[in-house]
C-alpha positions in Angstrom: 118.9 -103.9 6.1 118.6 -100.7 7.1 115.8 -98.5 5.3 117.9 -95.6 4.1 121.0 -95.9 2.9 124.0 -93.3 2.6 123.5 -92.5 -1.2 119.9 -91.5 -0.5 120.7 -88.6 2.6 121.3 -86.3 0.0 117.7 -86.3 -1.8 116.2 -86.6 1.9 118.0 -83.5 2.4 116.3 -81.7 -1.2 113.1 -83.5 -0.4 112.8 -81.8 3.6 113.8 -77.9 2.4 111.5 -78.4 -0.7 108.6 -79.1 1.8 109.8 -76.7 4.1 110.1 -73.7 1.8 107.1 -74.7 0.6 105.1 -73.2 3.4 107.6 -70.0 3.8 105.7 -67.3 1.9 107.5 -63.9 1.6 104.1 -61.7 1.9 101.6 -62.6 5.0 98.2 -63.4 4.5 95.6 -60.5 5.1 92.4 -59.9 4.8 91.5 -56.1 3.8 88.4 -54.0 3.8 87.9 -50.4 2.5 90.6 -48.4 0.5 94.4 -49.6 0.4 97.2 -46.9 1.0 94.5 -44.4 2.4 97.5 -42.6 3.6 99.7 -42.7 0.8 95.8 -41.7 -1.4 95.5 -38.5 1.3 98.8 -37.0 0.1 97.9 -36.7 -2.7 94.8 -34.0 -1.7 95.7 -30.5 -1.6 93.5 -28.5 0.8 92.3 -25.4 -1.0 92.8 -26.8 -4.5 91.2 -30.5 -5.0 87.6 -30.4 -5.4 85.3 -33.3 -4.9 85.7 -34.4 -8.5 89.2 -35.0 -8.2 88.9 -36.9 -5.1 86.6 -39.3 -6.6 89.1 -39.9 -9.3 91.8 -40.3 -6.8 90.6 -42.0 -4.1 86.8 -43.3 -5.3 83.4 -42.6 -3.6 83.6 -42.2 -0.3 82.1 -45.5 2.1 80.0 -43.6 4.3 78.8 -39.3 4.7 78.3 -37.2 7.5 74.7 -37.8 9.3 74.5 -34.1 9.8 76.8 -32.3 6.8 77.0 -33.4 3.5 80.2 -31.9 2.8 81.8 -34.6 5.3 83.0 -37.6 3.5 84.8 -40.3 5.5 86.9 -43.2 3.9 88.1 -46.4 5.7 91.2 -48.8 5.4 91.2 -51.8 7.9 93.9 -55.1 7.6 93.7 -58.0 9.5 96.4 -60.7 9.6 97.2 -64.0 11.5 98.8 -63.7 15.0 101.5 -65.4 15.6 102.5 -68.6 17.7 101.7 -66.5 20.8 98.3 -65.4 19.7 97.6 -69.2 18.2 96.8 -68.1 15.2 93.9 -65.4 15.8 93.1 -62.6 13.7 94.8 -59.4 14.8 94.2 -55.8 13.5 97.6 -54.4 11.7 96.2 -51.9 10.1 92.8 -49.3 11.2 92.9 -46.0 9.7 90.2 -43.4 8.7 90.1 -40.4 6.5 87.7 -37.7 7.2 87.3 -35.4 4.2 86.1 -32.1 5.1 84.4 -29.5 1.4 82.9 -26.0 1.8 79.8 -25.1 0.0 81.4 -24.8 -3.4 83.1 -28.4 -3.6 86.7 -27.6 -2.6 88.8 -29.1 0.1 88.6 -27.5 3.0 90.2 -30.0 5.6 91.5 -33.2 6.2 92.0 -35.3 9.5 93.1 -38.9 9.9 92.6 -40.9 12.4 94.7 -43.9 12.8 94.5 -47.3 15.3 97.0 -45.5 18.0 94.7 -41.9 18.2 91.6 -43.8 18.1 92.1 -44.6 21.2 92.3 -41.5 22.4 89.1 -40.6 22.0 87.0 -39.8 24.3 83.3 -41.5 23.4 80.0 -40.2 25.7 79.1 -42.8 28.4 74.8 -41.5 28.0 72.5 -43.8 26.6 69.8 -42.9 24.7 66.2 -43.9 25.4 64.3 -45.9 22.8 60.7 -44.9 23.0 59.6 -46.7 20.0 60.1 -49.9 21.2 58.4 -49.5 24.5 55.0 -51.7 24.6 52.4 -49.1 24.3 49.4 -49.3 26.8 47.1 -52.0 25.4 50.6 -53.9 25.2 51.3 -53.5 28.8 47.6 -54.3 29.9 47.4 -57.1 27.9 50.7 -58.6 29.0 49.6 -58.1 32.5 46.4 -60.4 32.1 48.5 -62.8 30.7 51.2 -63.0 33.6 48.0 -63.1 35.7 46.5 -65.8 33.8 49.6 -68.5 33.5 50.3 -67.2 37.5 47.0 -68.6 38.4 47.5 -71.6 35.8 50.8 -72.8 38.0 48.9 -72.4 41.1 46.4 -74.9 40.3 49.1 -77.3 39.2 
C-alpha cells in the first residue's frame, strides 16, 4: 500500500506552497535607530526661512548638539537588515545617514549638510591621540606600586 495515493497529490501540492509562502514576507526585517526618512524630513527645511521651532515640529529634537556651537544640531537615521545567503545571515548596514542642522544667532536656518554611508567614508579623520593625564597614577601611586613589585619579586625568589 503505498502511503500517498493519487487523489491526495493535489492537497500536498496546497499544503507545500501554504508553508512555503508562509515564510515569503513582502517587506524585510530591520531594525532602525534615530529618525526615519531623514532625507525626505530635510526637504522639507528651507534655509533662510525655517527657524528652530519649526524644525522641532517637523523633524523633533535633535539626538545630539554641537560640543562647541549650540546653534549645531545633528540628527541620525541608521537601518540594519539581515544579509543574505552570502553573508549567512549577519546584520548589514542599508541605511547610515546624518543631518547636520546649521542656525544663526536669531534661530533661523542657516545651513544644512548631510552626510550619507557613501561620503562618510570620505572623510578624512586625524590619526593624533590624545593624552589622558587624569588617569595617570599620581606619585604616591607609582611609589607605592614600586614597593609592591619589589615585595612579591622578592616573595617569588624565596619560593
Amino acid at each position: 500500500m503505498p502511503f500517498v495515493y493519487r487523489k491526495h497529490y493535489k492537497k500536498l501540492y496546497i499544503i507545500f506552497f501554504l508553508i512555503l509562502l508562509n515564510n515569503c514576507q513582502l517587506r524585510e526585517p530591520s531594525k532602525q535607530h534615530g529618525i526615519n526618512f531623514l532625507e525626505n524630513r530635510e526637504k522639507a527645511l528651507i534655509v533662510g526661512k525655517t527657524n528652530q521651532n519649526d524644525v522641532v515640529k517637523i523633524i523633533g529634537n535633535p539626538h545630539s548638539r554641537s560640543i562647541t556651537d549650540e546653534n549645531t544640531w545633528i540628527y541620525f537615521e541608521r537601518k540594519i537588515i539581515k544579509g543574505k545567503l552570502i553573508k549567512l545571515g549577519q546584520n548589514v548596514l542599508k541605511d547610515n545617514n546624518i543631518l547636520e542642522l546649521k542656525f544663526d544667532k536669531y534661530g533661523i536656518l542657516s545651513s544644512t549638510k548631510n552626510y550619507n554611508k557613501e561620503s562618510m567614508n570620505s572623510i578624512k579623520y586625524s590619526k593624533k591621540q590624545t593624552e589622558n593625564s587624569i588617569t595617570e597614577p599620581s606619585f604616591v601611586g607609582k611609589f607605592l606600586s614600586s614597593i609592591r613589585q619589589k615585595m612579591y619579586g622578592k616573595r617569588k625568589k624565596e619560593d
